[in-house]
C-alpha positions in Angstrom: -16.9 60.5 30.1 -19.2 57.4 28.8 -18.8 53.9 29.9 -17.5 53.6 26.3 -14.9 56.1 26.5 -13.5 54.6 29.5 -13.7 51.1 28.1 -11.9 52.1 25.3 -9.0 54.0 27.1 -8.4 51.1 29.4 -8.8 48.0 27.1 -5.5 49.4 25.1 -3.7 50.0 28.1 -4.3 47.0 29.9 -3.3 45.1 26.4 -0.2 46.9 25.8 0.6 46.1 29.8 0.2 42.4 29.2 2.0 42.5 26.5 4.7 44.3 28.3 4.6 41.8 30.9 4.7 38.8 28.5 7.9 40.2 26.9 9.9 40.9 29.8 8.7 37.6 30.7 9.5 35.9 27.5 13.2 37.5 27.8 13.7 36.2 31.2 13.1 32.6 30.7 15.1 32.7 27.6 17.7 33.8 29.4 17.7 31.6 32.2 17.3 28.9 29.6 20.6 29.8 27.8 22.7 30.5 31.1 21.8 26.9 32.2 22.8 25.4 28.9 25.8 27.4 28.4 26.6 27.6 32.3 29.9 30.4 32.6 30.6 30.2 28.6 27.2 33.1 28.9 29.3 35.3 31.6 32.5 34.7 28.8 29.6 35.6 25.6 28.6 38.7 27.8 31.9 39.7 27.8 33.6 39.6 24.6 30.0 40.6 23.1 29.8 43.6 25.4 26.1 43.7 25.7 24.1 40.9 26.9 21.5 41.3 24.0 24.1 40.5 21.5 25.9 37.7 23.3 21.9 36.2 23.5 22.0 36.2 19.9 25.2 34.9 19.2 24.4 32.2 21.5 21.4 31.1 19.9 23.3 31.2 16.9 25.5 28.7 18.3 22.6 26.8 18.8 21.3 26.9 15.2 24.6 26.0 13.9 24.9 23.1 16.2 21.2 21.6 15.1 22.7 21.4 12.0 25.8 19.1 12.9 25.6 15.6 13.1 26.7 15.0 16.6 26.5 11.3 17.0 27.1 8.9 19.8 30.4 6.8 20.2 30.3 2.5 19.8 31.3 1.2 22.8 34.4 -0.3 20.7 35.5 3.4 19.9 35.1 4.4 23.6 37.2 1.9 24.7 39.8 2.4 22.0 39.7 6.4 23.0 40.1 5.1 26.6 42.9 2.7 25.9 44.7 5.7 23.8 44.2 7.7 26.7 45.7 5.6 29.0 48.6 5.9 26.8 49.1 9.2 26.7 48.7 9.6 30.5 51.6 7.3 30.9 54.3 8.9 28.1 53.6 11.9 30.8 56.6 10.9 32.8 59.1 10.3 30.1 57.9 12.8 27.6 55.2 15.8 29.4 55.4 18.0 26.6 54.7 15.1 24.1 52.1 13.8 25.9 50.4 17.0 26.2 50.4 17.5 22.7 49.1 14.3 22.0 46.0 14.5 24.2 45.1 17.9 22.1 45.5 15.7 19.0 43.4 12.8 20.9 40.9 15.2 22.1 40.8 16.8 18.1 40.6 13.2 17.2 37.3 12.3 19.9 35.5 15.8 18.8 36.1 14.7 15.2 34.3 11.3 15.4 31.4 12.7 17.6 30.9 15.0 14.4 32.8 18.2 15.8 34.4 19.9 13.5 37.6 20.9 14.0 38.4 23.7 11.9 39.9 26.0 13.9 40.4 26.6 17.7 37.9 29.3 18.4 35.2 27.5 16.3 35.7 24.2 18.4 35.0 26.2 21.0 32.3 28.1 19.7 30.6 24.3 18.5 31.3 22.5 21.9 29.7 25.4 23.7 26.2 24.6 23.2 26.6 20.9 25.1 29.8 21.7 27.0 29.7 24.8 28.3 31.1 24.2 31.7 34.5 22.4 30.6 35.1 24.7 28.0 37.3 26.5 30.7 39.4 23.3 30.7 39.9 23.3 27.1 41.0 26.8 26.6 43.5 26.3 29.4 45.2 23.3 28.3 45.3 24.9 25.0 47.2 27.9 26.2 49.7 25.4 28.0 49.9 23.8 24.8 51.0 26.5 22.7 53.3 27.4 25.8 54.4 24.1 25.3 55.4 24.4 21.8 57.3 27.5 22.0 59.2 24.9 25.0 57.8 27.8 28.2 55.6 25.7 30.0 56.6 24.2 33.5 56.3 20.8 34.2 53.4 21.9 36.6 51.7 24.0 33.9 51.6 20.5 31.5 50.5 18.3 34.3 47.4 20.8 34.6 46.5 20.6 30.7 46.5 17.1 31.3 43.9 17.4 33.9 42.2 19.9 31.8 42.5 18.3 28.7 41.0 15.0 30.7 37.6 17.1 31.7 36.3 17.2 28.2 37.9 14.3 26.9 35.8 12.4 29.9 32.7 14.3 28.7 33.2 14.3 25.6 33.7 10.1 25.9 30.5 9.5 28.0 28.9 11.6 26.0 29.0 9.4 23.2 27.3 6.1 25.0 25.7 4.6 21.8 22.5 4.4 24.5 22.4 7.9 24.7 23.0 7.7 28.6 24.9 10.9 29.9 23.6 13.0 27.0 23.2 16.8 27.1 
């Protein structure tokens, strides 16, 4: 076999080997890029999506659709008006828990609302608050849950004290998040 030959078997090979190489590597650092940003919502995409290529791409749809929001930042006088309304709703607690754990969903609606959220509908909220809140999103869907539980009066009084504490993980994020100086942003 000539030198030519030889040259021209390898050349290919050693492209399509690279090229190989560069995909797998390619897929590998877009994963890692979309478990750090979505944290354990991925493992819960992986899930529901039952294949990771298709939770991949339903993530980075979430991204798209999220560029195209207008999240915006919080004035300090609306961050302390949020604060002061929690406060509120915190102390009704005692006197009225499943009250006040209805109101901090309608508080928290309210927050994701003037951020630029929107609030359609349950599972888009937390389809849309995924991409910069990934790891409280386990806080929202279980203060949720006690909040229906709540409605249909079966929640403990221990079950609503925890949606408060979840419901106070995004709020919190979702609050600092909106520093006007962009401090504490995603």
């Amino acid at each position: 076999m000539s030198t030519g030959t030889i040259l021209a078997i390898v050349i290919p090979v050693v492209v399509v080997i690279a090229l190989i190489v560069l995909a797998i590597a390619l897929d590998r650092r877009r994963r890692r890029r979309l478990r750090e940003r979505f944290g354990p919502e991925y493992d819960r995409a992986v899930d529901d999506a039952g294949s990771r290529r298709a939770a991949e791409h339903d993530l980075q749809e979430r991204e798209k659709r999220h560029q195209d929001l207008d999240i915006k930042p919080l004035s300090s006088g609306a961050r302390e008006r949020y604060a002061q309304q929690w406060s509120s709703v915190q102390e009704q607690f005692v006197d009225r828990p499943d009250g006040a754990v209805h109101d901090a969903d309608t508080l928290v609606t309210s927050l994701m609302r003037e951020r630029g959220y929107p609030t359609e509908g349950f599972e888009q909220q937390m389809r849309d608050l995924s991409v910069e809140h990934g790891r409280t999103l386990e806080h929202y869907q279980a203060a949720h849950e006690i909040n229906a539980l709540s409605s249909s009066r079966q929640a403990t009084t221990e079950q609503l004290r925890g949606a408060m504490v979840h419901y106070r993980a995004l709020f919190d994020e979702l609050l600092s998040n909106g520093d006007a100086s962009g401090q504490g942003r995603s």
